[in-house]
Backbone bond lengths (Angstrom), bond angles and torsions (degrees), N, CA, C in turn:
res aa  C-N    CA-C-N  psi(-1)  N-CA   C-N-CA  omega(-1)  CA-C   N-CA-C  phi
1 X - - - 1.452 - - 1.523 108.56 -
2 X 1.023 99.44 150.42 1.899 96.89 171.26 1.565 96.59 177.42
3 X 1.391 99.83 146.62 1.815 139.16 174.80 1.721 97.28 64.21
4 X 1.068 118.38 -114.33 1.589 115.61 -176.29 1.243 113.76 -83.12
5 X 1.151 131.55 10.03 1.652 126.29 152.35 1.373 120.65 -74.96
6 X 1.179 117.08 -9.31 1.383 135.79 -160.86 1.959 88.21 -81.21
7 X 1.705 116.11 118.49 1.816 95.24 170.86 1.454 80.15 -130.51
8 X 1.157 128.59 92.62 1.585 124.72 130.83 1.138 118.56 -151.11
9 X 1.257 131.82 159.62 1.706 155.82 -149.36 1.341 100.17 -60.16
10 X 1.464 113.03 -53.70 1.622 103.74 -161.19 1.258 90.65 -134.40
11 X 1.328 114.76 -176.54 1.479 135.29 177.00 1.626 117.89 -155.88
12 X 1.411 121.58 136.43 1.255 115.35 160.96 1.466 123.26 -86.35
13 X 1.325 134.41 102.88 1.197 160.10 -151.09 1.699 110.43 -81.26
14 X 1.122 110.60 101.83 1.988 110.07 170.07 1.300 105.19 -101.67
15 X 1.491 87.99 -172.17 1.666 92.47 167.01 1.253 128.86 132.85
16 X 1.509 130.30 145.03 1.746 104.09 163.68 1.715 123.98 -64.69
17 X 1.000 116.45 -174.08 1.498 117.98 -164.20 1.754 110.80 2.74
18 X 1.250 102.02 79.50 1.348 112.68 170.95 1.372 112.97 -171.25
19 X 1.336 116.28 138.38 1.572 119.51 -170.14 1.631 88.13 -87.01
20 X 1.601 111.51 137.32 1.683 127.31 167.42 1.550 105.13 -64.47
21 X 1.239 124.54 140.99 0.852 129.54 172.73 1.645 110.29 177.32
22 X 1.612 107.72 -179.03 1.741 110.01 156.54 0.849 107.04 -108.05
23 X 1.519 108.17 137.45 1.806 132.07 178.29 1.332 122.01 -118.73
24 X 1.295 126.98 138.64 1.383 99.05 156.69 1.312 161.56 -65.50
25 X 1.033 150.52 -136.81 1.893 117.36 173.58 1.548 93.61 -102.11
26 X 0.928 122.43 -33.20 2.112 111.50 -171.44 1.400 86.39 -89.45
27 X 1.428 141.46 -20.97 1.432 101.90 179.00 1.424 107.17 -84.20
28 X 0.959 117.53 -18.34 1.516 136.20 -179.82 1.857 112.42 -56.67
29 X 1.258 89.33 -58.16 1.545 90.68 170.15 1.470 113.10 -77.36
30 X 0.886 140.97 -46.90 1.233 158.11 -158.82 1.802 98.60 -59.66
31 X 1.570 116.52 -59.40 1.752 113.63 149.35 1.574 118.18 -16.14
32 X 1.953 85.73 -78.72 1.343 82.69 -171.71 1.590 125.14 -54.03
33 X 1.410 127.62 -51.70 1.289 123.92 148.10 1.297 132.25 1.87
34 X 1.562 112.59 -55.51 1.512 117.74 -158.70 1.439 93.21 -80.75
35 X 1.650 123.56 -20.19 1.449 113.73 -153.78 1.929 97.41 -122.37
36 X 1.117 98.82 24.06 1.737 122.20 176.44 1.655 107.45 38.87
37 X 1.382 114.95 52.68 1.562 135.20 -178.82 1.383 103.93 -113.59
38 X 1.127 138.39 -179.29 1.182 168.98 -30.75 1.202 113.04 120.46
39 X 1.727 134.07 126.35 1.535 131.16 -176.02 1.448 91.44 -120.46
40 X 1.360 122.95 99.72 1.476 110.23 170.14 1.800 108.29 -122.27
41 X 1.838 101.66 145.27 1.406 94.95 -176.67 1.373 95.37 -82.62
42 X 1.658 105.40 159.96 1.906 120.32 -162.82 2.030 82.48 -130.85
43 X 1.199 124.85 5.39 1.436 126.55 172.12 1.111 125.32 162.45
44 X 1.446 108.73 105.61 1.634 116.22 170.33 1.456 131.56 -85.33
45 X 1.487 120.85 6.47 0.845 152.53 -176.62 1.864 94.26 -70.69
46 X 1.175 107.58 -56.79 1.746 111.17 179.40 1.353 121.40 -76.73
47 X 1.282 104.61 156.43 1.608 104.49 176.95 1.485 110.69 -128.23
48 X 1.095 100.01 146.09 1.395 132.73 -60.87 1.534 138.75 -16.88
49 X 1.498 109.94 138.00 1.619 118.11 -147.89 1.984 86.82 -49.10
50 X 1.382 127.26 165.00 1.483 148.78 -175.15 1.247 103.37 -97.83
51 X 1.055 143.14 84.37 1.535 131.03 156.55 0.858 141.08 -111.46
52 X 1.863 128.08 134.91 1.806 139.04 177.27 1.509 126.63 -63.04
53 X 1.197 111.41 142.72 1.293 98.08 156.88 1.584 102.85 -121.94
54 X 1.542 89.46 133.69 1.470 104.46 176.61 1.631 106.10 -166.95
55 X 2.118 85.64 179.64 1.815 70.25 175.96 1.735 119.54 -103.00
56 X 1.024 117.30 129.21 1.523 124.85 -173.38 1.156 107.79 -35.20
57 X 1.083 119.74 -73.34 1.716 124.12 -153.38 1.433 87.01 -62.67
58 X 1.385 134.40 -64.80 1.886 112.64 -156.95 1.255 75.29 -71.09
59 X 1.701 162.72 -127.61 1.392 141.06 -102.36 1.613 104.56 -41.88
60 X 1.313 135.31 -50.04 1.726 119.41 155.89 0.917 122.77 -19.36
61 X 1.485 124.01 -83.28 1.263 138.17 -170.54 1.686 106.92 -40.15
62 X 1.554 107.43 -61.73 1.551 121.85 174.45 1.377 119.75 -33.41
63 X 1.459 106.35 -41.77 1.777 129.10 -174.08 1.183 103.27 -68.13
64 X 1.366 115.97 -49.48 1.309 117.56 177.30 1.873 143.43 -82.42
65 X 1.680 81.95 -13.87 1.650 82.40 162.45 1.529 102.23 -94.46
66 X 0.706 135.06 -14.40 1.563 136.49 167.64 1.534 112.72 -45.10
67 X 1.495 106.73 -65.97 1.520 118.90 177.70 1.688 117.20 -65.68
68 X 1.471 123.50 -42.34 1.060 117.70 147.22 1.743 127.23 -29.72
69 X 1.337 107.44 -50.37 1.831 117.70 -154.21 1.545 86.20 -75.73
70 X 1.450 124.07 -37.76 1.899 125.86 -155.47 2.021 72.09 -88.18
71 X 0.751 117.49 -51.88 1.726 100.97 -168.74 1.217 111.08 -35.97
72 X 1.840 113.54 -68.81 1.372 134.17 -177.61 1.379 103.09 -35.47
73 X 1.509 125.28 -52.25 1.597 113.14 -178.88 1.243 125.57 -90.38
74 X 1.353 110.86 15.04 1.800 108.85 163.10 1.514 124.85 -78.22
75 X 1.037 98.20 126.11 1.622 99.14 177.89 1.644 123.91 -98.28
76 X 1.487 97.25 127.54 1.530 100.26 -163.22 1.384 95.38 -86.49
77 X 1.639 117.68 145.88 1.582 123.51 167.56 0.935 127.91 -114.64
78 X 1.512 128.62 109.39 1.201 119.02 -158.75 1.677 100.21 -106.88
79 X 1.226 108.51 155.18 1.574 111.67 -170.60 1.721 91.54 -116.06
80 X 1.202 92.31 147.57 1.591 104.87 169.59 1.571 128.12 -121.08
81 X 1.013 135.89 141.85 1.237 120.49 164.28 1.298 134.58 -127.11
82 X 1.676 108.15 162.58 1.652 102.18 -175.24 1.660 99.31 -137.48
83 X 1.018 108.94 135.66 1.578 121.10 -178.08 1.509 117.53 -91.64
84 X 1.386 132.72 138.69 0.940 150.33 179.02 1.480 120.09 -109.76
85 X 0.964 128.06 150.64 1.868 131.44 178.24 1.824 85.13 -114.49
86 X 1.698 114.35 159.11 1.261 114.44 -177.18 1.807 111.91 -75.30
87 X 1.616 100.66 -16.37 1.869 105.26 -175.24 1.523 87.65 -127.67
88 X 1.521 128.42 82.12 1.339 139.71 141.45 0.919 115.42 -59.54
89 X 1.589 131.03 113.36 1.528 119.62 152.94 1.455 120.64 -32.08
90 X 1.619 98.01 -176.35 1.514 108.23 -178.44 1.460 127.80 -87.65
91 X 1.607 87.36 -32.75 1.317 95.28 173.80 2.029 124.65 -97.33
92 X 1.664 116.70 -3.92 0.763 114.99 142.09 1.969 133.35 -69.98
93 X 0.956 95.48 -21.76 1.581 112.63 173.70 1.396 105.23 -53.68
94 X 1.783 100.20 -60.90 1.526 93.78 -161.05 1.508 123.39 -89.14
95 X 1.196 122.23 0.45 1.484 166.31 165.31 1.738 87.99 -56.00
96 X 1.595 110.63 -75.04 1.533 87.98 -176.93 1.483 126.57 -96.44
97 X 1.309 101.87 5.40 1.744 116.16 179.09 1.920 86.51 -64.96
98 X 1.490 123.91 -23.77 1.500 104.59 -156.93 1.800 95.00 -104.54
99 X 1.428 107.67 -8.58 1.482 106.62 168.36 1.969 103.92 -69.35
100 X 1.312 78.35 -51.24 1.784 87.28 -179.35 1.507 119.23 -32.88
101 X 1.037 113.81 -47.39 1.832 140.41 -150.53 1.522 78.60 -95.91
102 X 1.293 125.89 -43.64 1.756 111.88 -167.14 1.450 99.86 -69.96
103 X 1.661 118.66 -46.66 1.487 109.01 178.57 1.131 136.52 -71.91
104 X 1.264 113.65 -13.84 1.365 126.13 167.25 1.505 127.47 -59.09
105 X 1.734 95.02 -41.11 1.626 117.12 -177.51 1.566 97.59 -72.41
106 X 0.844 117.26 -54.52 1.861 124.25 -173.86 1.605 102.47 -50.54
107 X 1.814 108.17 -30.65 1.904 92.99 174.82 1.923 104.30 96.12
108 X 1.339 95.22 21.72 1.842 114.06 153.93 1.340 97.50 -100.07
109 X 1.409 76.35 156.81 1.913 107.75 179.99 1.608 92.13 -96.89
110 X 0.949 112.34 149.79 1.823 131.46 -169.82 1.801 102.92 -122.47
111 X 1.733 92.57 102.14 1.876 86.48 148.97 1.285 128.60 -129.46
112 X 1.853 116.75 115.05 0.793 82.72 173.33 1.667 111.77 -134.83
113 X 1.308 108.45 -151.99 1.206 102.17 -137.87 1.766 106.34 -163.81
114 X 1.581 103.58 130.68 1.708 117.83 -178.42 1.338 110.74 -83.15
115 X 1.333 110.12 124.52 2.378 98.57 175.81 1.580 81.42 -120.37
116 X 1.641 84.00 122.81 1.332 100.43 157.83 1.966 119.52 -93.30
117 X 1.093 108.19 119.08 1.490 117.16 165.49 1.203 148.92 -49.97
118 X 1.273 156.80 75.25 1.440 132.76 -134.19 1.605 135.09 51.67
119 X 1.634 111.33 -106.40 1.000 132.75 162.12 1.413 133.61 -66.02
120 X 1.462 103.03 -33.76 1.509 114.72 172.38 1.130 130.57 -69.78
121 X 1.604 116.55 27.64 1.880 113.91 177.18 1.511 84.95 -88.86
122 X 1.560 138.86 -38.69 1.058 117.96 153.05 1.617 136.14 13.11
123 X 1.660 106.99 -59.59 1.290 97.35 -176.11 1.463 108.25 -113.24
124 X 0.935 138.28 63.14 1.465 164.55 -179.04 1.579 100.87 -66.81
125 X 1.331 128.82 -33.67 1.176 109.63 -157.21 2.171 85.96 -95.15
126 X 1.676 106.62 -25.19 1.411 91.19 171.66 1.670 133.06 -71.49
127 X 1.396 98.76 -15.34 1.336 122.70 -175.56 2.181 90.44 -75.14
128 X 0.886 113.16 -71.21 1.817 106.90 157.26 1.097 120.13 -18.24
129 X 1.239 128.93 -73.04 1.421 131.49 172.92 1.321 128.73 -61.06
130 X 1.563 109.83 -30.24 1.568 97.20 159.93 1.975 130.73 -73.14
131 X 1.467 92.78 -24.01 1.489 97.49 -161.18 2.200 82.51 -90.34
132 X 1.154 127.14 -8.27 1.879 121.66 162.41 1.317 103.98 -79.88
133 X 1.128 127.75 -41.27 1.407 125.63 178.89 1.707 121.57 -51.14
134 X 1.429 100.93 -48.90 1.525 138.20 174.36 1.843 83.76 -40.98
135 X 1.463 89.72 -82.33 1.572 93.67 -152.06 1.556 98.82 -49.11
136 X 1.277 139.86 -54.18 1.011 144.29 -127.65 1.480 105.66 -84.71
137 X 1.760 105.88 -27.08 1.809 100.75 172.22 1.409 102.49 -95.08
138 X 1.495 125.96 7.45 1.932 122.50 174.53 1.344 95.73 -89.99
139 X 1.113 128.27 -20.32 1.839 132.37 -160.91 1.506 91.31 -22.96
140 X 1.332 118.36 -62.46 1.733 141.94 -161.29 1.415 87.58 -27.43
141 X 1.518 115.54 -63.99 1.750 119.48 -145.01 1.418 103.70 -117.62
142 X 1.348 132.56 -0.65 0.973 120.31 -164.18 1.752 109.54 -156.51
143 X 1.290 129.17 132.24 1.575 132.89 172.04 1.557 123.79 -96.83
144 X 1.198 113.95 110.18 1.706 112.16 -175.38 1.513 104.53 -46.91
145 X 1.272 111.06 135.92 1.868 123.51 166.55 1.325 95.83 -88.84
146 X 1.130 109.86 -80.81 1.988 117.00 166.90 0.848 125.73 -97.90
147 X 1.882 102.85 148.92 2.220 98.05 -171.21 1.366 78.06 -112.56
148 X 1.522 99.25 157.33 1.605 117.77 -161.60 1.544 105.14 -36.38
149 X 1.362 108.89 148.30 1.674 110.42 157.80 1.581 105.27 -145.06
150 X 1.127 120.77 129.38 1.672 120.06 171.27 1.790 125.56 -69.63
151 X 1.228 99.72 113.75 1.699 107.89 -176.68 1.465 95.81 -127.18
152 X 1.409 96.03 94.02 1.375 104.08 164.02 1.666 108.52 87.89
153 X 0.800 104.69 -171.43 2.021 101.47 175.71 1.722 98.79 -65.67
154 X 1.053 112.09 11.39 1.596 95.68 171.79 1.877 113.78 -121.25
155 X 1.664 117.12 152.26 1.130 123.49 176.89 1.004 114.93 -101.34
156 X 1.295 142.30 105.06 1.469 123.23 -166.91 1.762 104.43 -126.99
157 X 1.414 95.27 136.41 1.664 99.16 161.39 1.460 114.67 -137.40
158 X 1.295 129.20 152.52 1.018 162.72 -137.95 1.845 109.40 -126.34
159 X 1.469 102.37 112.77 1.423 112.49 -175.54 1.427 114.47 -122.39
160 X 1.467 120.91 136.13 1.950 93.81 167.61 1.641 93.50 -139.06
161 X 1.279 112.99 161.43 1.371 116.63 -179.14 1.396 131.70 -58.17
162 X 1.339 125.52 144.98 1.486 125.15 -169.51 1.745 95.91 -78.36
163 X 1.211 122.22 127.86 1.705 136.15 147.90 1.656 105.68 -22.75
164 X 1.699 110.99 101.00 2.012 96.26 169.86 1.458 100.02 -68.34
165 X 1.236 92.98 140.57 1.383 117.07 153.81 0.879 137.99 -25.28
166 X 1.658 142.75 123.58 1.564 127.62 -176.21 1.471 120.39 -103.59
């Protein structure tokens, strides 16, 4: 709310060049007025409602390079994945053990993960041993989050990249 949107009796008044206090709403504006600002409430949640005087548009502007700057430092995580059969060859193995190691280095989180087929939950305990093996030659670039667990016909574990060194 701010200047004549503002409908209640009094206000508690902040601000620079302004004594804190409760005011009423025309003396309230009437401040802001004299000092060619802006009456905006900063919380209606309190009682009496909290209100600034300032000038709107730069507190906008302000708001908004703010939210911009926290954007700029969020870091998006993208997860990747690579699929396994429970009897992978050797040379499909190592084929994606080196995709693995590429995503890891780039600073993706790695899941991956055994689908067993039909009959083949059967070998569950090899589907284990491939996805320990996995982790155990990425150690270099990468730290297990989760060591395999089976949900459903699938084995999945969970990798994210090791912090380089400074």
């Amino acid at each position: 709310m701010i200047n004549d949107k503002i409908r209640v009796r009094e206000l508690r008044l902040v601000g620079d060049n302004v004594e804190p206090g409760v005011y009423p709403i025309d003396k309230a504006r009437q401040i802001a007025k004299d000092q060619e600002l802006d009456l905006v409430v900063i919380s209606d949640k309190a009682e009496p409602f909290i209100a600034r005087v300032l000038d709107y548009k730069k507190f906008l502007y302000e708001q908004k390079k703010k939210q911009k700057e926290l954007k700029a430092k969020q870091v998006k995580v993208v997860v990747k994945e690579i699929r396994f059969g429970p009897q992978t060859d050797d040379h499909d193995y190592e084929f994606k053990k080196k995709h693995a190691e590429k995503f890891l280095e780039e600073g993706s989180k790695l899941k991956t993960y055994v689908f067993f087929k039909g009959r083949s939950i059967i070998f569950k305990d090899q589907g284990e041993i491939l996805l320990l093996k996995l982790a155990q030659e990425l150690e270099h670039v990468g730290k297990v989050d989760q060591l395999p667990k089976l949900e459903g016909k699938r084995m999945i574990m969970m990798m994210s990249p090791k912090k380089p060194a400074k």
